[in-house]
C-alpha positions in Angstrom: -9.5 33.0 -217.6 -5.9 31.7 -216.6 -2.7 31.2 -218.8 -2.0 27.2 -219.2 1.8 27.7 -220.1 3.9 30.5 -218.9 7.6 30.5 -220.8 8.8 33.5 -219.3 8.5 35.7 -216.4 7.8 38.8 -218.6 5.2 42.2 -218.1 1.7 42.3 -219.4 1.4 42.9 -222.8 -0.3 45.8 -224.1 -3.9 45.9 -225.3 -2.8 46.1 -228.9 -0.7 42.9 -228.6 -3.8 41.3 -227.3 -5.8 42.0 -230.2 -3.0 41.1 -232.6 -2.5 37.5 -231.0 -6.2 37.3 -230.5 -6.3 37.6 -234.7 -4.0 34.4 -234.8 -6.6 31.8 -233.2 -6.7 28.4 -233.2 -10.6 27.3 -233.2 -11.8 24.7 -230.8 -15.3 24.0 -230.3 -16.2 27.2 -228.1 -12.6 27.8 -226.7 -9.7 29.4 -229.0 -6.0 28.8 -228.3 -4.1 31.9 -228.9 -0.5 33.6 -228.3 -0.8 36.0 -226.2 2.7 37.8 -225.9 5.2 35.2 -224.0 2.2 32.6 -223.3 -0.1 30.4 -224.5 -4.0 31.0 -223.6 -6.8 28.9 -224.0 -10.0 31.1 -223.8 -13.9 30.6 -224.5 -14.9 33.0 -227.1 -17.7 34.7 -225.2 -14.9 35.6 -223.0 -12.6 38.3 -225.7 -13.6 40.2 -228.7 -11.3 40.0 -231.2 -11.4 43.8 -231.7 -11.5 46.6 -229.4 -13.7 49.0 -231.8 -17.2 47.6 -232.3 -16.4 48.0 -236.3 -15.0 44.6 -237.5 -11.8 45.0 -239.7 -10.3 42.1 -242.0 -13.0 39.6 -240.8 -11.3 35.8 -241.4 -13.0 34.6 -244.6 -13.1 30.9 -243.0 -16.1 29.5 -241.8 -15.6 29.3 -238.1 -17.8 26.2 -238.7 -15.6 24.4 -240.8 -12.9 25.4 -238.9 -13.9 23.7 -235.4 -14.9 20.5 -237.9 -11.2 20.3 -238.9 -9.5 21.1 -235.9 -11.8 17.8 -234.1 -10.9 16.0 -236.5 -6.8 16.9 -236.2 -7.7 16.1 -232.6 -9.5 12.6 -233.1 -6.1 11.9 -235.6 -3.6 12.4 -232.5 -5.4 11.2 -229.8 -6.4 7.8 -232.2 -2.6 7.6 -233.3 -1.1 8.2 -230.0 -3.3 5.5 -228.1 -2.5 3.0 -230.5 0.9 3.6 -230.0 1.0 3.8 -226.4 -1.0 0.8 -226.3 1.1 -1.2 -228.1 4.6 -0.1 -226.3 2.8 -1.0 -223.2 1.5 -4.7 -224.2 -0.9 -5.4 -222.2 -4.9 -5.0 -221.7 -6.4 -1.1 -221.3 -8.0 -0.5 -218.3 -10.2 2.6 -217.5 -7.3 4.9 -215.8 -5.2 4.6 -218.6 -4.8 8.3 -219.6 -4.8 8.3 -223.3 -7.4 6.1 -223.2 -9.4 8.5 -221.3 -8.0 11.5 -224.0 -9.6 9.7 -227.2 -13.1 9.2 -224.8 -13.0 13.1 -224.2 -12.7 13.6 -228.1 -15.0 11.2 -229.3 -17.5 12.9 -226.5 -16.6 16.3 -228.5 -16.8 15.6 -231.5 -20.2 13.3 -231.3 -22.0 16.7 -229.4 -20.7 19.2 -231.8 -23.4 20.6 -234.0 -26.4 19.0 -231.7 -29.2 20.6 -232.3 -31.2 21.2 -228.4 -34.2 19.9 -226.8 -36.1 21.7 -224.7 -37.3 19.8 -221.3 -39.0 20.5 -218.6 -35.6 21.1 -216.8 -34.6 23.7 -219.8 -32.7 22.8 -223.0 -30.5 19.7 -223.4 -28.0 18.2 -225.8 -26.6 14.6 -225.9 -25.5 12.2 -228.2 -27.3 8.9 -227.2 -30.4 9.7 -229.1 -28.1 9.0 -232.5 -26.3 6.2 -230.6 -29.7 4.5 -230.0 -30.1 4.5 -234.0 -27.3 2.0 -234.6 -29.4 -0.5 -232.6 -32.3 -0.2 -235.4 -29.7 0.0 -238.4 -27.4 -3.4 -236.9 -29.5 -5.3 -234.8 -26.4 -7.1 -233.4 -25.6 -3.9 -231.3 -28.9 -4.5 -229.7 -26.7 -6.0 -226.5 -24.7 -3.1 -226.6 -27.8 -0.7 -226.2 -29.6 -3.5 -223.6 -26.6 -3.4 -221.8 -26.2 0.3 -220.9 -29.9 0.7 -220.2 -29.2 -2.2 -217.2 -26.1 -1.0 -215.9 -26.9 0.4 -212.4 -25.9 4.3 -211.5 -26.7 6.1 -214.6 -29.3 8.5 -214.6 -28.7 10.9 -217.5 -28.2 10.2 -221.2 -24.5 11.9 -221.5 -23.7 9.6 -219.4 -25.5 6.3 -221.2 -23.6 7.3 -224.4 -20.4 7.1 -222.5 -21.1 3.8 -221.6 -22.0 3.2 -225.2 -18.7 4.2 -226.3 -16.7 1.9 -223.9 -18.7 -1.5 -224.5 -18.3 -0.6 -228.3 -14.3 -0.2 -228.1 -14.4 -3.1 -226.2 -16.4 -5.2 -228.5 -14.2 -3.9 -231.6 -17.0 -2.6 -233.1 -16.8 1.0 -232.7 -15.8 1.8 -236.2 -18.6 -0.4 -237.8 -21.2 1.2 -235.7 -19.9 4.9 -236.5 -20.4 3.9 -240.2 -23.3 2.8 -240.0 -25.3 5.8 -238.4 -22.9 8.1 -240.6 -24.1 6.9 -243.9 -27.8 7.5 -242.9 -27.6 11.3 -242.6 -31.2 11.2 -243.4 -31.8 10.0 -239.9 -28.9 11.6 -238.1 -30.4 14.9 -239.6 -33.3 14.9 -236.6 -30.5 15.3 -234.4 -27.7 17.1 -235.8 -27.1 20.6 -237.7 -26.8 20.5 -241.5 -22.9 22.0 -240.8 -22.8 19.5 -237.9 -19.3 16.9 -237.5 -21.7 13.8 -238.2 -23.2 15.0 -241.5 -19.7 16.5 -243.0 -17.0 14.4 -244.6 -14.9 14.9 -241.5 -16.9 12.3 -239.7 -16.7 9.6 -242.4 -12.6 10.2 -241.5 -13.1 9.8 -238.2 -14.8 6.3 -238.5 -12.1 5.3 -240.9 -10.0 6.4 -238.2 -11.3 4.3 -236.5 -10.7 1.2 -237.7 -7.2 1.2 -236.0 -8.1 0.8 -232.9 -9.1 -2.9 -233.0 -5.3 -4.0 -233.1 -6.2 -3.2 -229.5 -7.4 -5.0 -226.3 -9.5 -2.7 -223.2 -11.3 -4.3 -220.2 -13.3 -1.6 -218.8 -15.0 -1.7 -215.5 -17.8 0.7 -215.4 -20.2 -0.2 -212.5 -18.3 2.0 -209.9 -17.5 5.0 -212.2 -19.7 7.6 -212.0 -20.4 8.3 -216.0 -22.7 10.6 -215.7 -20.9 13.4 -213.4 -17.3 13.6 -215.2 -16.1 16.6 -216.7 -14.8 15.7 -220.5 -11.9 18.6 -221.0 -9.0 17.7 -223.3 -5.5 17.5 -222.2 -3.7 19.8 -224.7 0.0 18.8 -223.5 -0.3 14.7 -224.5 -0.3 15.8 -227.8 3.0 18.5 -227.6 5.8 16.6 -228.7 9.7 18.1 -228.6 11.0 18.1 -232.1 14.5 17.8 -231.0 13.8 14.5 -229.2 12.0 12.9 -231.7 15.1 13.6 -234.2 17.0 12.0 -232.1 14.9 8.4 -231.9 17.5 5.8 -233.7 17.0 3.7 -237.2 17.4 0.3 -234.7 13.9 1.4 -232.5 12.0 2.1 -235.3 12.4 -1.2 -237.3 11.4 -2.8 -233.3 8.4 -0.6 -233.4 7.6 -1.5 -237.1 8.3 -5.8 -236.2 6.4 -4.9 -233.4 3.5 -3.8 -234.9 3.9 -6.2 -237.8 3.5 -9.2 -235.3 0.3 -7.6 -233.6 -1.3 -7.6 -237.1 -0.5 -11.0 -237.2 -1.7 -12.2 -234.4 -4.9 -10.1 -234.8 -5.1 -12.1 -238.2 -4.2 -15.4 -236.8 -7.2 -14.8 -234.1 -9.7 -13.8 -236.7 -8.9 -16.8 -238.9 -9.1 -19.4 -235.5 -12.3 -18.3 -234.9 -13.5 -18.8 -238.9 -11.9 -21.9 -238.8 -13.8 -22.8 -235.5 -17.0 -22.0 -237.2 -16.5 -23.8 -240.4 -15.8 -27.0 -237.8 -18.6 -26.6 -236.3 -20.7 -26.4 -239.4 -19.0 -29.3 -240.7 -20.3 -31.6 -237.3 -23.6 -30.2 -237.8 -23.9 -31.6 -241.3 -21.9 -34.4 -240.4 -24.3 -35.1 -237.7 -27.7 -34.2 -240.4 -26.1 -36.4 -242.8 -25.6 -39.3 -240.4 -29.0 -39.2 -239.4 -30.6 -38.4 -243.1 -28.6 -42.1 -243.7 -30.5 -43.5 -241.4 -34.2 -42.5 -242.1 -33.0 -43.1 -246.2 -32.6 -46.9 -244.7 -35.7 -46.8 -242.7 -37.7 -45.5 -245.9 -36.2 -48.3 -248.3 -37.3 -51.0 -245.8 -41.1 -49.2 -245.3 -40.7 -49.3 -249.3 -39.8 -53.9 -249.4 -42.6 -54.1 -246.8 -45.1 -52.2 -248.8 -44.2 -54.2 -252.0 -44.3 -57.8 -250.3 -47.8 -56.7 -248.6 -48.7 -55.2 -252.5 -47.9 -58.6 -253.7 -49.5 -60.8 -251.0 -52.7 -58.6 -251.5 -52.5 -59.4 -255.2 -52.2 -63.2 -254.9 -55.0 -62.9 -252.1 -57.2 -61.1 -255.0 -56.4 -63.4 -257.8 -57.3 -66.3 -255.8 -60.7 -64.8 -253.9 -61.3 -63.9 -258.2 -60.8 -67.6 -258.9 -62.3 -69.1 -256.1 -65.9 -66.9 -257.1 -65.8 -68.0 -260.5 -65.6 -71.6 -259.7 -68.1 -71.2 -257.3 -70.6 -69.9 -259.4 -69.6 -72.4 -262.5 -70.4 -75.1 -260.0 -73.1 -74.0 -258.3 -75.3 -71.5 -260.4 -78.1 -71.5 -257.7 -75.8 -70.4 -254.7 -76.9 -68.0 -251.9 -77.0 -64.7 -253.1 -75.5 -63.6 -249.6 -72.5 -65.6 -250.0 -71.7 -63.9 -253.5 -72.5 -60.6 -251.9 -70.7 -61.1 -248.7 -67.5 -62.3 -251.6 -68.1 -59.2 -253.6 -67.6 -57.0 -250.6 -64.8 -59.0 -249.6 -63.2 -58.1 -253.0 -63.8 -54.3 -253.4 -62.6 -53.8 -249.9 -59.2 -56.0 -250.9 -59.0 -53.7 -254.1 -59.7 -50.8 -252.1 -56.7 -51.7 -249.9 -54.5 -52.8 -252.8 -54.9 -48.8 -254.0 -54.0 -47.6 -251.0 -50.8 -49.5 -250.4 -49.8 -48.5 -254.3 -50.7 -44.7 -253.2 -48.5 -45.0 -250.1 -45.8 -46.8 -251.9 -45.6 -44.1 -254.5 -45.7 -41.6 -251.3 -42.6 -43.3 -250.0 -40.8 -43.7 -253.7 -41.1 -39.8 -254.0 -39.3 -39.3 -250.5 -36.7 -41.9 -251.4 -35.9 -39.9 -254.7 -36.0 -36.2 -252.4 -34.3 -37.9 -249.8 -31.4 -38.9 -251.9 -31.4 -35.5 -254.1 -30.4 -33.5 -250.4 -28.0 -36.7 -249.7 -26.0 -35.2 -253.1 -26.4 -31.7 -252.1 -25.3 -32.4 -248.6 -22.5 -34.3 -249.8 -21.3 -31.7 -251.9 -21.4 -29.0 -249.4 -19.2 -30.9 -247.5 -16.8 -31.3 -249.6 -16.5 -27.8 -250.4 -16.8 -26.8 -246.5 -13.7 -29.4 -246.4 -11.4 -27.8 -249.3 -12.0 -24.1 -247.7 -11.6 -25.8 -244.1 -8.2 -27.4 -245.8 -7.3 -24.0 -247.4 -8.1 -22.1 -244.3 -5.3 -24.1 -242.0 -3.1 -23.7 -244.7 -3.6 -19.8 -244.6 -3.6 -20.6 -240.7 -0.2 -22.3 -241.0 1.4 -20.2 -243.0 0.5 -17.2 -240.5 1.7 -19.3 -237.5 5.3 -19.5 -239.5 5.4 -16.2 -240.7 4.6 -15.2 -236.7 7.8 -17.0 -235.8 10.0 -15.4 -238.4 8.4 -12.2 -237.0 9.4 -13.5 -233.5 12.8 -14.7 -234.5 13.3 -11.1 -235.7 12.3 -9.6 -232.6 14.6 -11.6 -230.6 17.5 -10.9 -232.7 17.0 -7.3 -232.8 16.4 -7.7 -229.3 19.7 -9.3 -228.8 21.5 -7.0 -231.6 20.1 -3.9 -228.8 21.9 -5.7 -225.9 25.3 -6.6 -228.0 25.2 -2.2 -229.1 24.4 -2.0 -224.6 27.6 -4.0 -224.2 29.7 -2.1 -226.3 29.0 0.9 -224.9 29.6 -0.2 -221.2 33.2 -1.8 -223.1 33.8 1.3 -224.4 32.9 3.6 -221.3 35.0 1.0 -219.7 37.9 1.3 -221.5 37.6 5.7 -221.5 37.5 5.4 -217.7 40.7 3.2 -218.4 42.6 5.2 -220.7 41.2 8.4 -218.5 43.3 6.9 -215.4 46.4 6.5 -217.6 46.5 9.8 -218.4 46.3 11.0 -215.5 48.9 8.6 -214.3 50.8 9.5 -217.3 50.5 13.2 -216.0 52.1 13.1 -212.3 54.8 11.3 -213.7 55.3 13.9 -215.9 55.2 15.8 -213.4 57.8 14.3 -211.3 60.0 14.0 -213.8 59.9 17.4 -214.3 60.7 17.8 -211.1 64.1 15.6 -211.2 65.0 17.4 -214.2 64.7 20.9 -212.1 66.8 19.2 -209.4 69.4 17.8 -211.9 69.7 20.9 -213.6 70.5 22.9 -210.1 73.1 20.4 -209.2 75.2 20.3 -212.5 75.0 24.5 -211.9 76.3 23.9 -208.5 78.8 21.0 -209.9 79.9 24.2 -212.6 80.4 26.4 -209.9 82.6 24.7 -207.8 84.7 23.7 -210.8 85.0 27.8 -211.7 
């Protein structure tokens, strides 16, 4: 196993100073990082014992467990906190060589296998993570295109490298931290996959995916039809995450109110995009009921003239049944000895008219009953649009109010912007004006100088001037 960082050319330690630094561990899934004399090791732990007697003295009383659960999660902290930072001090869209980016994939990839319990294959035991990423699919069925969309993505064979894919359309989609809480808070299901002590089914992994949340002040466009998912080597990058205390003192008050405005305006805009698209949706909603309404209007008219028609053919059949009633009775005062076919043929005549006078009335009180339910969902309509409208109205308000409150943030900006090139000018004045008073000095020094020397050669004539007088 070889030494990552040397800080001194110095001899090999003894085999007591080994076991010492070997004591002082830092766990990391199945590697430790350890002090090992002048330099800093990283080595698997099948590799060392940590004593050279087979006895074990002053065992650690920490579960080793535990301890790889917390140290992933310290890890998932700065590789989530320094990608959001770098992101935003670069401002623009991730791609897929962006190195932090690939960091926080190589941790999530850790801390998603550890505690995996194995399956044994016909190719010999395996462990990997897209059997529990398949279960957010049946818990939230809108990250069934997620799941669709890896299983057709050409080029990968294996499942390790399926959940990678997983991971990337997630981020992309901002829905990573959703998904993660999802399958976390069913550890009855995860429990088929994981270990009891497992990441996933410990509090640390509820962190993480509150950790997560973060990341969706950020935008990625990953391309992953020509990267080969299922053959990459996921090792973390220890020296991303060592920073130099002495430089970070030195970071001035002026760039950390940028990098707070900064950050102030990406929440902003972040808000400003979530409340367009609500806004867009309660529009739309409002044109579709528009739209219903207009066209509830319309049948409401077509019913009320079905309803005149019926009534004026309910009333013509009424006079016609009156007279035919009339017309019979006279006959048959005037002429007792009439053909019986005739009053037969006027009998029929009459219970087929009554027979059609009840089924207009039925069909007009058909049409009555879906004028009243008609006009009952014209008031409900009515009134969900006039609460659609107030929270559309309140809604730009809110969207207003964030469009001025982005331009103050701007404004700011710009004037700290210009406050960093007025403190740039200065200092080039100032170096200026050193230079300057540099020049005089040294101006300022050969005329010392020569003055020096005039008062040397005054001095050695008034001696010769005495001499001559003696």
């Amino acid at each position: 196993m070889s030494d990552l960082t040397p800080q001194s050319e110095a001899p090999t330690p003894t085999t007591d100073k080994i076991t010492q630094a070997a004591r002082e561990t830092i766990y990391l899934c199945n590697f430790r990082v350890s002090v090992d004399g002048e330099w800093l090791c990283l080595r698997e732990l099948n590799d060392i014992s940590l004593t050279p007697d087979p006895e074990p003295a002053h065992e650690d009383p920490k579960d080793p467990i535990a301890i790889e659960r917390l140290n992933l999660m310290n890890m998932a902290k700065l590789s989530i906190k320094g990608l959001i930072e770098s992101a935003l001090n670069l401002g623009r869209t991730l791609d897929s060589d962006y190195a932090p980016l690939q960091q926080f994939f190589v941790v999530m990839e850790h801390c998603l296998k550890h505690g995996l319990k194995s399956k044994k294959t016909f190719l010999g035991q395996n462990k990997s993570f897209w059997g529990p990423l398949e279960l957010v699919e049946k818990l939230t069925p809108e990250a069934g295109e997620i799941t669709a969309s890896v299983k057709d993505l050409p080029g990968l064979k294996t499942p390790l490298g399926r959940g990678r894919a997983w991971l990337r359309l997630a981020l992309m989609q901002k829905k990573l931290s959703d998904y993660m809480k999802t399958i976390i808070n069913r550890k009855d299901l995860l429990s088929e996959f994981y270990e009891a002590n497992a990441l996933m089914m410990e509090e640390e992994g509820a962190v993480i995916a509150g950790l997560l949340v973060g990341l969706n002040v950020i935008d990625a466009n990953l391309c992953m039809k020509g990267e080969d998912l299922d053959s990459q080597v996921g090792v973390i990058d220890f020296s991303m995450y060592l920073k130099d205390g002495a430089h970070s003192s030195k970071s001035t008050e002026g760039d950390g109110q940028i990098t707070a405005i900064l950050d102030q305006k990406n929440y902003v805009e972040e808000l400003n995009r979530h409340l367009s698209a609500s806004v867009n949706n309660l529009q739309a909603k409002v044109d579709a009921l528009e739209k219903s309404n207009t066209k509830l209007t319309e049948e409401l008219a077509v019913a009320n003239n079905r309803i005149i028609t019926l009534q004026e053919e309910l009333e013509r059949v009424k006079e016609e049944s009156s007279y035919l009633v009339e017309s019979s009775r006279k006959a048959s005062r005037a002429d007792g000895t009439a053909n019986g076919q005739v009053l037969g043929e006027t009998r029929k005549q009459l219970k087929e008219e009554t027979q059609l006078r009840l089924d207009v009335e039925k069909e007009l009180e058909v049409q009555i009953g879906m004028k009243q339910e008609m006009e009952l969902s014209m008031k409900m309509l009515e009134k969900d649009i006039c609460e659609k409208h107030d929270a559309l109205v309140e809604l730009r308000q809110q969207l207003d109010e964030m469009r001025t409150l982005n331009h103050e943030l701007s404004i700011k900006s710009q004037s700290s912007e210009a406050g960093g090139k007025q403190k740039s000018d200065i200092i080039s004045r100032l170096e200026e004006k050193t230079n300057q008073m540099g020049s005089t000095i040294k101006q300022l020094e050969s005329s010392e100088k020569d003055m020096a020397k005039q008062a040397r050669n005054l001095n050695t004539a008034a001696g010769k001037l005495l001499q001559r007088q003696q």
